[in-house]
C-alpha positions in Angstrom: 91.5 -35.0 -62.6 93.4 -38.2 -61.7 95.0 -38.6 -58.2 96.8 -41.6 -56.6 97.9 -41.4 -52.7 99.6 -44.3 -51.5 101.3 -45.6 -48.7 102.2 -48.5 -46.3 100.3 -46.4 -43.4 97.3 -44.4 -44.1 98.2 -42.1 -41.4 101.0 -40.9 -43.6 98.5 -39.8 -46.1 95.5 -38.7 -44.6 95.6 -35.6 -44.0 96.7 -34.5 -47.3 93.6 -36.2 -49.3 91.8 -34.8 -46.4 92.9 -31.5 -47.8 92.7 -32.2 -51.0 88.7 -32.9 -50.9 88.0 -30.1 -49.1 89.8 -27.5 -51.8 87.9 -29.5 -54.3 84.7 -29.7 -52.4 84.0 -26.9 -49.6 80.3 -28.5 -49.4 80.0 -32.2 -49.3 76.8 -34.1 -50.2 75.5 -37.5 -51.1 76.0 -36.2 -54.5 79.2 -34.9 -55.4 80.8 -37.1 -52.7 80.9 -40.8 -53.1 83.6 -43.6 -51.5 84.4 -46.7 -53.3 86.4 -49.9 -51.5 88.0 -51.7 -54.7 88.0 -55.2 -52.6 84.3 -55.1 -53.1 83.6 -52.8 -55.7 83.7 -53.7 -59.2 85.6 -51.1 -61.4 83.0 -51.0 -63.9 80.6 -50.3 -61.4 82.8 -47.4 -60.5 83.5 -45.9 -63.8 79.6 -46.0 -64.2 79.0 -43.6 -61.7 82.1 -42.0 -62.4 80.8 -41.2 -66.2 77.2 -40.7 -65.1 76.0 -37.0 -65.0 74.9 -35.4 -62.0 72.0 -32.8 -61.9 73.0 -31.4 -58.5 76.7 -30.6 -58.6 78.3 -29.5 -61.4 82.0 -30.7 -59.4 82.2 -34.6 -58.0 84.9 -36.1 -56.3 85.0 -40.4 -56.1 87.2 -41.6 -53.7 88.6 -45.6 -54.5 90.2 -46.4 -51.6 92.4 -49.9 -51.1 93.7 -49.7 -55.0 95.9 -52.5 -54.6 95.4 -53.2 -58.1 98.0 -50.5 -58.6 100.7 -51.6 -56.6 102.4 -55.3 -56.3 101.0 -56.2 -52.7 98.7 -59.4 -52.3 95.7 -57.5 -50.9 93.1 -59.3 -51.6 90.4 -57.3 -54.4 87.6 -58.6 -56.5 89.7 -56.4 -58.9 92.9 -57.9 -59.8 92.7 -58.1 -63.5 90.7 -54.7 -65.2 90.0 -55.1 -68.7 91.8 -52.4 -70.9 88.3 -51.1 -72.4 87.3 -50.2 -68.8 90.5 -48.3 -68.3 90.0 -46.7 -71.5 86.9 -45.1 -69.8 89.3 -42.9 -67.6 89.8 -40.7 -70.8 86.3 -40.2 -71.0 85.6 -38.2 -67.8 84.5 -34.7 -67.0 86.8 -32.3 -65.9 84.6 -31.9 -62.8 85.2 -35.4 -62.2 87.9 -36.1 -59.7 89.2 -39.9 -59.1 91.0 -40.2 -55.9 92.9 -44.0 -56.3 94.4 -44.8 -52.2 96.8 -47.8 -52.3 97.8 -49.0 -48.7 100.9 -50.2 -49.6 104.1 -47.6 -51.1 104.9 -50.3 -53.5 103.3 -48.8 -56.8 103.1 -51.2 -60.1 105.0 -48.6 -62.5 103.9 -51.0 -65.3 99.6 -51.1 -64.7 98.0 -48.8 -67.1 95.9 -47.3 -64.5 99.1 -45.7 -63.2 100.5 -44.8 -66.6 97.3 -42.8 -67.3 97.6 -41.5 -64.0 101.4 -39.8 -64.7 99.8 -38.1 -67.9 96.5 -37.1 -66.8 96.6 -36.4 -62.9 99.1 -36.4 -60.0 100.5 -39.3 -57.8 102.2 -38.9 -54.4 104.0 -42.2 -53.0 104.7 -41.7 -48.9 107.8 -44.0 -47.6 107.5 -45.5 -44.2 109.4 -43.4 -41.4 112.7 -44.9 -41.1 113.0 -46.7 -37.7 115.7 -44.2 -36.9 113.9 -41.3 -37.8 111.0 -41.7 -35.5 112.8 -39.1 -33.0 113.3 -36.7 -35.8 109.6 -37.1 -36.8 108.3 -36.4 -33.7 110.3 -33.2 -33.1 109.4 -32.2 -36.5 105.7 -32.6 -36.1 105.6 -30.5 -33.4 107.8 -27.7 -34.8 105.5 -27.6 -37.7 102.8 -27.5 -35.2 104.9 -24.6 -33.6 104.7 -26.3 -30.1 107.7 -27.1 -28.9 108.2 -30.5 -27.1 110.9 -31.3 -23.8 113.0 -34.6 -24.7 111.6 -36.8 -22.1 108.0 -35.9 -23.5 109.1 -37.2 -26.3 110.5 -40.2 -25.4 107.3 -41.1 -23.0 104.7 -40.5 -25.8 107.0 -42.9 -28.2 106.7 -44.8 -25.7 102.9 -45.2 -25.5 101.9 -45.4 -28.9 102.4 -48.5 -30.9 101.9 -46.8 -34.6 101.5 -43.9 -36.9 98.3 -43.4 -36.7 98.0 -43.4 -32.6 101.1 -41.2 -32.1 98.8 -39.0 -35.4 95.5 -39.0 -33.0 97.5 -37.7 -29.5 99.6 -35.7 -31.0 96.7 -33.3 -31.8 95.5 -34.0 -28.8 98.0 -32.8 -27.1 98.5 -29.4 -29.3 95.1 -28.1 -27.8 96.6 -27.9 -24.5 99.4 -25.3 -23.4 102.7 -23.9 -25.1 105.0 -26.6 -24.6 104.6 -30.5 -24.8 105.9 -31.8 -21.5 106.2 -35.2 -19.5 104.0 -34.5 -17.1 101.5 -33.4 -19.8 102.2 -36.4 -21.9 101.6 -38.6 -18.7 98.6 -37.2 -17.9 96.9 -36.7 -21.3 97.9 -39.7 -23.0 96.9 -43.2 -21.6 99.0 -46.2 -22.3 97.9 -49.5 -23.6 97.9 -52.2 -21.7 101.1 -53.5 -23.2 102.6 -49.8 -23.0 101.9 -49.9 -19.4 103.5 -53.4 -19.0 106.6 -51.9 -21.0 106.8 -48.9 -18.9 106.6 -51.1 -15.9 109.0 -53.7 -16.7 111.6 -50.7 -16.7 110.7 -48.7 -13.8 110.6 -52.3 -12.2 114.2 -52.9 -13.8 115.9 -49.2 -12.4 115.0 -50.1 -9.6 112.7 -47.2 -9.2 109.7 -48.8 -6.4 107.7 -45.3 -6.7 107.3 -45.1 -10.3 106.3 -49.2 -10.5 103.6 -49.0 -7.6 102.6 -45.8 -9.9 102.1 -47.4 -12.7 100.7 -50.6 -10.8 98.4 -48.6 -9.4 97.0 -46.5 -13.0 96.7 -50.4 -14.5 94.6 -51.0 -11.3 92.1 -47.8 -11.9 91.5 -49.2 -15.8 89.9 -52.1 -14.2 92.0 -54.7 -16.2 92.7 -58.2 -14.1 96.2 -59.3 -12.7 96.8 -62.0 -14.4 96.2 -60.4 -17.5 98.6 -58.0 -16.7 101.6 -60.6 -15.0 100.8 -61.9 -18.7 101.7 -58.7 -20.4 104.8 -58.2 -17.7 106.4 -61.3 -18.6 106.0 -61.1 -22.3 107.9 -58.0 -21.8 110.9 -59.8 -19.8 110.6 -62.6 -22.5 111.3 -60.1 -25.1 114.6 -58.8 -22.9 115.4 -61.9 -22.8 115.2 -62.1 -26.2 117.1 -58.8 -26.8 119.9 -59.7 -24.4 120.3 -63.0 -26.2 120.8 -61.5 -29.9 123.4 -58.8 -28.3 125.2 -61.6 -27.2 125.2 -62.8 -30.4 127.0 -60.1 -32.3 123.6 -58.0 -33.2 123.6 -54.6 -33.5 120.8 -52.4 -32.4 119.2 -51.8 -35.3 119.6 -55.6 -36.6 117.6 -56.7 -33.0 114.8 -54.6 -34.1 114.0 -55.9 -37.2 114.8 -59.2 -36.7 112.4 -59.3 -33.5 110.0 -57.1 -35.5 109.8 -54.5 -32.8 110.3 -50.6 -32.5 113.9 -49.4 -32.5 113.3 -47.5 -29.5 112.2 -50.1 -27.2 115.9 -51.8 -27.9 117.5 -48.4 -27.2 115.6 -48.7 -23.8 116.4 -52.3 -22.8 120.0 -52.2 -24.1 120.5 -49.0 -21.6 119.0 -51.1 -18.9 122.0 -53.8 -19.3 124.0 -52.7 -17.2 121.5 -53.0 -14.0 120.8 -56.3 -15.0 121.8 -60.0 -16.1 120.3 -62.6 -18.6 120.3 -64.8 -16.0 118.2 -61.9 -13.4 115.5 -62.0 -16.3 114.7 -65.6 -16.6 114.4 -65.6 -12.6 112.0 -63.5 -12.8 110.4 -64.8 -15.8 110.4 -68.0 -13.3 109.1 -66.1 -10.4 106.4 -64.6 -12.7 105.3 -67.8 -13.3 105.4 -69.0 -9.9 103.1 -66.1 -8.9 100.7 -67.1 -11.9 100.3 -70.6 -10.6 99.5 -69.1 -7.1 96.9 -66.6 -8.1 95.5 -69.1 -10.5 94.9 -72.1 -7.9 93.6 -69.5 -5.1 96.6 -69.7 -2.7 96.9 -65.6 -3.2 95.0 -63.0 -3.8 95.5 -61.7 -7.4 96.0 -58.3 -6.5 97.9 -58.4 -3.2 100.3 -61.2 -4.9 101.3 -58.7 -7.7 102.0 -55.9 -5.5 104.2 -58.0 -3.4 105.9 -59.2 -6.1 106.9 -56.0 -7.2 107.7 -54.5 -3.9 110.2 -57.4 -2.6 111.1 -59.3 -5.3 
């Protein structure tokens, strides 16, 4: 049988040609298991194996993974024009033989013959990206199909401190091994942000005005070892990209229009739009400025790196 599982984020369809191999193959072995990547595999080198007959399983499954032959994105493949005689081949298989096409992309080419073969001989499944205001909606519907349920300020933290799909995927299960209930102080403690995460947390705590939570998270940047200056970096990126946010408000932008047109998560313009009212365009580029000025000092020895941050963010 035929199979084509594509999307923009492989996350969305892991788990479910995951599943799929394992009900067609309890017991996987060099033999009845074999992974192709079309971008460096001829398809005629595929369909050889594909048609070849195997002595030690009498069921095979082929996985062809980054089939962007089949959609209409510019991925590059040493594959981009299949002769129709090689296609034709796909009629000639076993019906022990399983083809698994994965696309990375959700845009499928209804017109390639490959797919057309596909609708009459096999089954295709096409995952859409999460919308960018559904990403709430996802969460809590993870979870309830996880039966765990999960508080509203977890949520928000662990959206918080992943950056796509797949990393909110990989500690979401992490975080259904432990307890009943998915709370903050769970989600703080199991899952560690990035350094960018950290920088975006801070900026916020740092903008509330709450001193405990930004020496907090000043001081769990600190234990990761990472370097000051690195991190003032990531800090005023963050600021820049209030900035950035306040200046498009200004402008007439709505929420959702900010987002994409600064190519960043929905939620993170939620979070800097509700900080608005504690602070002015004009507060962020003086910090932006001060930023800098602390920058310059650390970087020509007039202060030490780690005392100057700290300062910084307990006076400024």
């Amino acid at each position: 049988m035929l199979y084509l599982f594509a999307a923009n984020e492989y996350a969305l369809v892991e788990k479910v040609i995951r599943k799929t191999v394992d009900t067609l193959l309890p017991e996987r072995n060099a033999f009845n298991y074999v992974r192709y990547d079309m971008r460096e595999t001829l398809f005629s080198e595929i369909m050889e194996e594909a048609l070849s007959y195997s002595f030690d399983s009498s069921v095979r499954v082929i996985i062809i993974d980054h089939a962007s032959v089949l959609t209409t994105s510019n991925e590059k493949s040493i594959n981009k024009d299949i002769p129709d005689e090689q296609i034709d081949l796909l009629s000639r298989l076993s019906e022990d033989t399983h083809l698994i096409f994965v696309a990375r992309s959700s845009q499928i080419n209804t017109k390639h013959k490959i797919i057309k073969f596909i609708e009459n001989n096999g089954k295709i499944t096409v995952e859409k990206d999460i919308d960018k205001n559904d990403w709430q909606r996802f969460v809590r519907a993870y979870f309830a199909k996880e039966n765990l349920p999960i508080d509203d300020a977890a949520a928000e933290e662990l959206l918080s401190r992943v950056t796509n799909l797949g990393a909110f995927l990989q500690e979401a299960e992490k975080l259904a091994i432990y307890g009943e209930r998915v709370t903050l102080p769970l989600v703080e403690e199991l899952v560690t942000p990035l350094l960018e995460e950290n920088s975006f947390a801070l900026v916020n705590a740092f903008i509330s005005g709450d001193k405990a939570k930004t020496i907090k998270i000043y001081q769990d940047f600190k234990v990761q070892n990472q370097e000051p200056v690195a991190f003032i970096a990531q800090v005023g990126n963050q600021f820049r990209t209030y900035a950035h946010i306040y200046i498009c408000h200004e402008g007439g932008m709505t929420n959702d229009e900010i987002a994409s047109f600064l190519k960043i998560h929905p939620y993170r313009v939620k979070l800097a739009m509700d900080q608005r009212r504690r602070t002015s365009l004009e507060e962020v580029f003086n910090i932006l400025l001060a930023l800098a000025d602390l920058d310059y000092k650390i970087k020509s020895g007039q202060i030490d790196r780690f005392y100057g941050f700290e300062m910084f963010l307990l006076n400024y």
